[in-house]
TITILUM-333672 format. One line per 4 residues: number of its first residue (from 1); for each residue z, x, y negated of C-alpha. Coordinates in steps of 0.5 Angstrom, whole numbers, plus 500, padded with zeros to 3 digits. Layout:
TITILUM-333672
NUM> Z,X,Y; ... $
***
This chain:
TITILUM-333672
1> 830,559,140; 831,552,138; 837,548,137; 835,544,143 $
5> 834,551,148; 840,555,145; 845,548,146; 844,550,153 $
9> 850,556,152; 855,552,151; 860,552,156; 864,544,157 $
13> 871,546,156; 875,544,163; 882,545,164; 881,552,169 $
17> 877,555,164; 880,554,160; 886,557,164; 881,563,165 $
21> 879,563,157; 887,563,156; 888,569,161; 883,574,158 $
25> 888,575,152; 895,577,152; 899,573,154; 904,571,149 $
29> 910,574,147; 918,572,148; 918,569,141; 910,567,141 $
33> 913,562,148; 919,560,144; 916,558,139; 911,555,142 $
37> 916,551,146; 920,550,140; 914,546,136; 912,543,142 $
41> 919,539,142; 917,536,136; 912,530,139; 906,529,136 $
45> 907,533,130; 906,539,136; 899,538,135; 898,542,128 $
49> 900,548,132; 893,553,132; 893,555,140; 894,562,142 $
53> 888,565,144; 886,563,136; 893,566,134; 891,572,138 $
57> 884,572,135; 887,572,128; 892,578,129; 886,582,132 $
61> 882,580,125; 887,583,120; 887,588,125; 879,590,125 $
65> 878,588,117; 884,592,115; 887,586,110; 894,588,107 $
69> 893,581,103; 893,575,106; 894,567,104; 895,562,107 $
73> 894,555,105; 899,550,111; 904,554,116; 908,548,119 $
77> 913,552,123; 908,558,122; 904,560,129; 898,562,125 $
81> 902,566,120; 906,570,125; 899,572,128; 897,574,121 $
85> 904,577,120; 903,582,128; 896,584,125; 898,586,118 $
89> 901,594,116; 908,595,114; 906,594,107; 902,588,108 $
93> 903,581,105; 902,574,107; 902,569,103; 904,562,106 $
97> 905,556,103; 908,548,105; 911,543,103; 916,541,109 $
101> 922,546,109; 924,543,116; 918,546,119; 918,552,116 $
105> 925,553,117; 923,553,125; 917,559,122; 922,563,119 $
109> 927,565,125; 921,566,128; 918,571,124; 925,574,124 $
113> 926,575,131; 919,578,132; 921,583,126; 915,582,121 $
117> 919,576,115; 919,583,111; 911,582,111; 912,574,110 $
121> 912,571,103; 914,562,104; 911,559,098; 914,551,099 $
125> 911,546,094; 904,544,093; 899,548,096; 894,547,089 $
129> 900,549,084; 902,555,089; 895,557,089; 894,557,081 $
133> 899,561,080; 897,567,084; 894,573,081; 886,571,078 $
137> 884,578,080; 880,578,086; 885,582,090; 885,578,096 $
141> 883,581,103; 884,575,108; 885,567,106; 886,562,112 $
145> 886,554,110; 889,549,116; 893,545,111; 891,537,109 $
149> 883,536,110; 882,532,104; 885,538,100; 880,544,102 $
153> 875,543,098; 879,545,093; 883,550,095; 876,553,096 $
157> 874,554,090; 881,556,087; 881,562,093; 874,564,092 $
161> 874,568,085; 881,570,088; 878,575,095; 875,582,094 $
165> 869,582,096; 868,583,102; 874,579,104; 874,573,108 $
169> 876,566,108; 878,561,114; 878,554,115; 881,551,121 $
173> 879,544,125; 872,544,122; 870,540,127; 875,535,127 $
177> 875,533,134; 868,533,134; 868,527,128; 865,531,122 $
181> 859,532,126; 858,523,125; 854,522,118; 857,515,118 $
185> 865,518,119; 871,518,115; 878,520,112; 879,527,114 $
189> 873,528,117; 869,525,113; 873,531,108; 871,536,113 $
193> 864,534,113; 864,535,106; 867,542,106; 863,545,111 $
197> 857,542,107; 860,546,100; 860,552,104; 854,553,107 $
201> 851,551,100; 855,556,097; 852,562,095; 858,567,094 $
205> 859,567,101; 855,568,109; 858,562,113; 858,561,120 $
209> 862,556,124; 865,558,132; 866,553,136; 874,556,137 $
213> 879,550,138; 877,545,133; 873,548,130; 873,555,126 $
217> 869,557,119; 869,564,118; 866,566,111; 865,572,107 $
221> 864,574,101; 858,577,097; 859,582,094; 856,581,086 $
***
């Protein structure tokens, strides 16, 4: 089929189906509404946090691919690292850096009230000094970016000779509220659009970017 028979599947968003989307997953826990409610109290900051069916899309991704080491590049108050936190083994790590510490002390009393801060390791400080400091073995199983838009391009390449292959590298807000698809856009989507044009010209990886949210890149790593 072509782009322009295929675009007839996709389905505006309104607020009812919206609301039916939402009712086909768990709904979210105690501490998930908590949460919710907690950063939705912050103003517009809120807008960071990854929406639930997203957060539960993520649990059930650790799930399916096993992952037992995870990065994440952005927590703010650490939605998206509970979701990877819920999906992971006992035994399993994610890694999740930031620089705010007021954020993140929302996220942690989070991941302690849900029982999973033993599988959450908060790296506070710039994201590229954390991710140069890990380990180059490629040992990472799951890498998930939502952090400063401009950044991305550069914690790709610092990330992806650090995941296994066969592991996965997310990317959120690659749509950028739909302004990375405009040529003539700028700032951080201007940033975005560069990035998804790096990852698609990126033999290492197969891509494909979901319409989820604002915006969703899954990528997998080839192996050699």
């Amino acid at each position: 089929m072509t782009p322009a028979v295929t675009a007839g599947k996709s389905v505006p968003m309104t607020p009812a189906l919206y609301a039916y989307v939402l009712a086909q997953a768990d709904p979210p826990s105690p501490v998930q509404r908590r949460l919710i409610e907690r950063t939705h109290a912050l103003g517009q900051a809120a807008e960071m946090q990854i929406p639930h069916e997203q957060g539960a899309f993520l649990t059930l991704l650790t799930r399916l691919t096993g992952a037992r080491r995870i990065v994440e590049v952005g927590t703010f108050t650490g939605y998206s690292t509970l979701a990877f936190a819920l999906g992971l083994p006992a035994d399993g790590t994610v890694v999740t850096c930031d620089l705010s510490e007021e954020w993140t002390a929302v996220a942690r009393e989070a991941w302690e009230a849900a029982g999973v801060a033993d599988r959450v390791e908060l790296r506070l400080g710039p994201a590229e000094e954390t991710l140069r400091r890990l380990p180059e073995e490629p040992v990472i199983d799951l890498v998930f970016l939502d952090a400063d838009k401009t950044g991305y391009e550069t914690y790709w390449e610092l990330l992806v000779p650090r995941v296994r292959p066969g592991g996965l590298l997310l990317a959120d807000n690659v749509l950028y509220g739909g302004a990375a698809a405009d040529p003539g856009c700028t700032g951080n989507a201007a940033g975005i659009r560069r990035f998804n044009a790096r990852v698609r010209a990126d033999e290492r990886v197969e891509s494909v970017l979901l319409p989820i949210a604002d915006g969703l890149t899954i990528a997998r790593k080839r192996t050699p």
